[in-house]
Backbone bond lengths (Angstrom), bond angles and torsions (degrees), N, CA, C in turn:
res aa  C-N    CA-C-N  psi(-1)  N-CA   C-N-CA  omega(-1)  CA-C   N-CA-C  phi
1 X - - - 1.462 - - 1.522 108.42 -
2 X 1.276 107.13 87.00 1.854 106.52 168.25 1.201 111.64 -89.92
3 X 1.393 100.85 128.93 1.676 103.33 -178.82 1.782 103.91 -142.96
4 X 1.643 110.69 134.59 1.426 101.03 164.82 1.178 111.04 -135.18
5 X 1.652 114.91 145.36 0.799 135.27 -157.82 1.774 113.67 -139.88
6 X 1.526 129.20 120.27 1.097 152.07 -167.60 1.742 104.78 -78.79
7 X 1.226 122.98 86.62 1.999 116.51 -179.28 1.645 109.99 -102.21
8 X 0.929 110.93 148.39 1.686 114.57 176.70 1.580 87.83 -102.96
9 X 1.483 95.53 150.47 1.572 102.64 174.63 1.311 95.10 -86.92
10 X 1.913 103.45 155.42 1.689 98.14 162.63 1.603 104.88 -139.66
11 X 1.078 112.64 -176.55 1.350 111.68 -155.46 1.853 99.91 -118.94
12 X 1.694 93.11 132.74 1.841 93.87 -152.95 1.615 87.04 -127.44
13 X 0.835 143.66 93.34 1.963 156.35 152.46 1.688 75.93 90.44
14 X 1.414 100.88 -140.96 2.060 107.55 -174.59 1.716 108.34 -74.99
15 X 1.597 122.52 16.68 1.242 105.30 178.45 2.120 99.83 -119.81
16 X 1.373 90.69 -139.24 1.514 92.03 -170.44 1.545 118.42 -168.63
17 X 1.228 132.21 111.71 1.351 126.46 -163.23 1.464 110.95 -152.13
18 X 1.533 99.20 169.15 1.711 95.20 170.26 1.455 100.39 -150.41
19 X 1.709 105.66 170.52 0.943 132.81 -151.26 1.876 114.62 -82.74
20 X 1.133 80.68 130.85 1.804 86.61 179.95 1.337 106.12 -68.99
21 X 1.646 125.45 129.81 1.382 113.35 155.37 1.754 130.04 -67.63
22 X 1.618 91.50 144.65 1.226 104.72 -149.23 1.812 100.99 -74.00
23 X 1.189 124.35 -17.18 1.340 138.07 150.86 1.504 126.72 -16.10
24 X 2.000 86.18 -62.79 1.564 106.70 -162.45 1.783 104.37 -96.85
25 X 1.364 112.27 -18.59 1.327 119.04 141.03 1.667 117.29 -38.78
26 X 1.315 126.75 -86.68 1.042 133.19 -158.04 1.515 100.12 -62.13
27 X 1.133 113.58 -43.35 1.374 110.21 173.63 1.733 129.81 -38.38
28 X 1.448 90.44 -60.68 1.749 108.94 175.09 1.166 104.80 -81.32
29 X 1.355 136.39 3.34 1.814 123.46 177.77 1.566 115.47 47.33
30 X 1.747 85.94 -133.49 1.688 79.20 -173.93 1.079 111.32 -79.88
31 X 1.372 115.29 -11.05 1.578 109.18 165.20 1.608 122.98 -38.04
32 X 1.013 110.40 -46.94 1.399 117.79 170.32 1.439 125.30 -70.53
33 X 1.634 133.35 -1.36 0.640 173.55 136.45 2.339 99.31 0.51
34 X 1.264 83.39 -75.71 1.659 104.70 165.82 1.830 116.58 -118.02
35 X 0.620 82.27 116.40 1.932 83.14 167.25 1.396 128.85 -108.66
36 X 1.446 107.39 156.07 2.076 101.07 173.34 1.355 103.26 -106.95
37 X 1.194 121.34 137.40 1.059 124.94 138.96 1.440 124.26 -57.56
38 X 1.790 124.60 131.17 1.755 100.10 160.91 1.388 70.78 -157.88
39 X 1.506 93.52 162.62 1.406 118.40 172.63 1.534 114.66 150.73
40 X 1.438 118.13 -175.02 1.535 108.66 172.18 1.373 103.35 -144.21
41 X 1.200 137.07 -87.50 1.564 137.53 -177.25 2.035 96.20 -70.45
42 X 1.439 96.04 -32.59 1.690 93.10 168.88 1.154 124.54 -136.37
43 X 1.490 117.01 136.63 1.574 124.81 -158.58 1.590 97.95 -96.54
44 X 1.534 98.64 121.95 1.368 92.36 171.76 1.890 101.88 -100.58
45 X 1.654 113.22 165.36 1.840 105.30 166.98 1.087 96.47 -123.57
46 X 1.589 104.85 143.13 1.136 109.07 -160.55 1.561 95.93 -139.38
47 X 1.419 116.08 125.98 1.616 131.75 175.56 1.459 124.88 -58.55
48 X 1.134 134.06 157.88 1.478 116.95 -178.19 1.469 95.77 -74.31
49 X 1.569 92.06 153.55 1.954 119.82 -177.46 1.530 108.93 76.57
50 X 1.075 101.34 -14.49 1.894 80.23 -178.68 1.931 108.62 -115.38
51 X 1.134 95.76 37.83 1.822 116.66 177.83 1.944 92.04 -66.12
52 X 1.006 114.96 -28.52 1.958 96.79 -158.52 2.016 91.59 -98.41
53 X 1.024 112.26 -37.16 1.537 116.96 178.30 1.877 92.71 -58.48
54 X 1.099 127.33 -28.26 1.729 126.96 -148.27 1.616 100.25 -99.11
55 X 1.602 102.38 -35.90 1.621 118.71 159.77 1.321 116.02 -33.53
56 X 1.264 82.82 -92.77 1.665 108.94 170.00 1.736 112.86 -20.99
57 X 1.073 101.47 -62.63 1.988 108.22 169.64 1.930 112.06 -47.12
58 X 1.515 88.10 -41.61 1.573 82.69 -165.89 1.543 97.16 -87.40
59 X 1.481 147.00 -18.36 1.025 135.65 -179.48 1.829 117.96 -68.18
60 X 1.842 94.16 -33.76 1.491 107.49 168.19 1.728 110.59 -62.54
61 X 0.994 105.69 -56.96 1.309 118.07 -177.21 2.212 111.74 -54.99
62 X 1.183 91.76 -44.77 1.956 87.23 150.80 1.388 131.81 -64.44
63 X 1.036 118.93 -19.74 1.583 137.09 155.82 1.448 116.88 -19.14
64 X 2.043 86.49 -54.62 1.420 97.54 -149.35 1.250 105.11 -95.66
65 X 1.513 112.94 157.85 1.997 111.47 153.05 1.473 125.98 -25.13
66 X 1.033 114.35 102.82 1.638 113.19 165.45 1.575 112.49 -48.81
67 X 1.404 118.03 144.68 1.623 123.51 164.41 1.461 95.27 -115.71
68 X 1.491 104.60 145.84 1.692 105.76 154.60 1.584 88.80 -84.30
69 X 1.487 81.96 -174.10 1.597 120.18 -162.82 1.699 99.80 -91.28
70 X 1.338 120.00 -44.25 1.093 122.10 171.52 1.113 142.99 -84.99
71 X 1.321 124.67 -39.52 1.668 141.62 152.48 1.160 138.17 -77.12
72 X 1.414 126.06 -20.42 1.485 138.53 -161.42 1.420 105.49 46.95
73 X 1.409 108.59 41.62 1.669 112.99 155.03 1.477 118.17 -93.76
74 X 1.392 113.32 151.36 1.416 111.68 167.69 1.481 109.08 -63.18
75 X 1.820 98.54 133.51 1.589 106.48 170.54 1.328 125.73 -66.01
76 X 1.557 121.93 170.37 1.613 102.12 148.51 1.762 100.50 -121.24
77 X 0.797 94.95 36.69 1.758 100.17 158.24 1.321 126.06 -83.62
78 X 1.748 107.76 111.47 1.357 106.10 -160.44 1.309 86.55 -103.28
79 X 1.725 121.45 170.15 1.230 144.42 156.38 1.483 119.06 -38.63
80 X 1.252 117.23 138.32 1.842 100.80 151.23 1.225 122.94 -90.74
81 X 1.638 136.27 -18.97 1.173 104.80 163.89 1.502 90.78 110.29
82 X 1.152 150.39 -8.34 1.178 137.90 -127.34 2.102 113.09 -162.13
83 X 0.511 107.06 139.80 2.061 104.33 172.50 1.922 87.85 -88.92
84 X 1.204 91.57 135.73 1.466 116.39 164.74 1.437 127.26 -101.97
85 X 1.253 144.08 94.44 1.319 123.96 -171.38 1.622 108.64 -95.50
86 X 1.639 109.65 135.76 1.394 108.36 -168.42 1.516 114.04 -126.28
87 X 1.268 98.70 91.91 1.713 102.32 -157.78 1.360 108.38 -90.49
């Protein structure tokens, strides 16, 4: 299921988020239920059970040249290495 989708961030008490399509909801069920975040210059979401396939993406994806956000220079923002839980 490739799907893209264009979100404006919005601003939710002191943090900031956006909205899952309701599509890719119904799609993943309760899978979608909880999600991971992982990624680094790019956030992938990721449904419960498919965390080691999502790895795998982000380990390829360390491979590559970092971009900042602002210049299209290489970063020096390295990975942590690590699952973050952000409750």
């Amino acid at each position: 299921m490739a799907i893209t989708f264009k979100k404006r961030v919005f601003k939710h008490g002191a943090s900031q988020g956006i909205s899952l399509p309701q599509s890719w909801l119904k799609y993943y069920g309760s899978r979608a239920e909880e999600i991971t975040l992982m990624g680094g210059s790019i956030l992938l979401v990721v449904p419960s059970g498919l965390e080691p396939q999502a790895e795998q993406l982000v380990a390829q994806m360390e491979s590559m040249p970092r971009l900042t956000a602002d210049t299209n220079q290489e970063s020096d923002i390295k990975p942590t290495g690590g699952a973050h839980k952000d409750d």
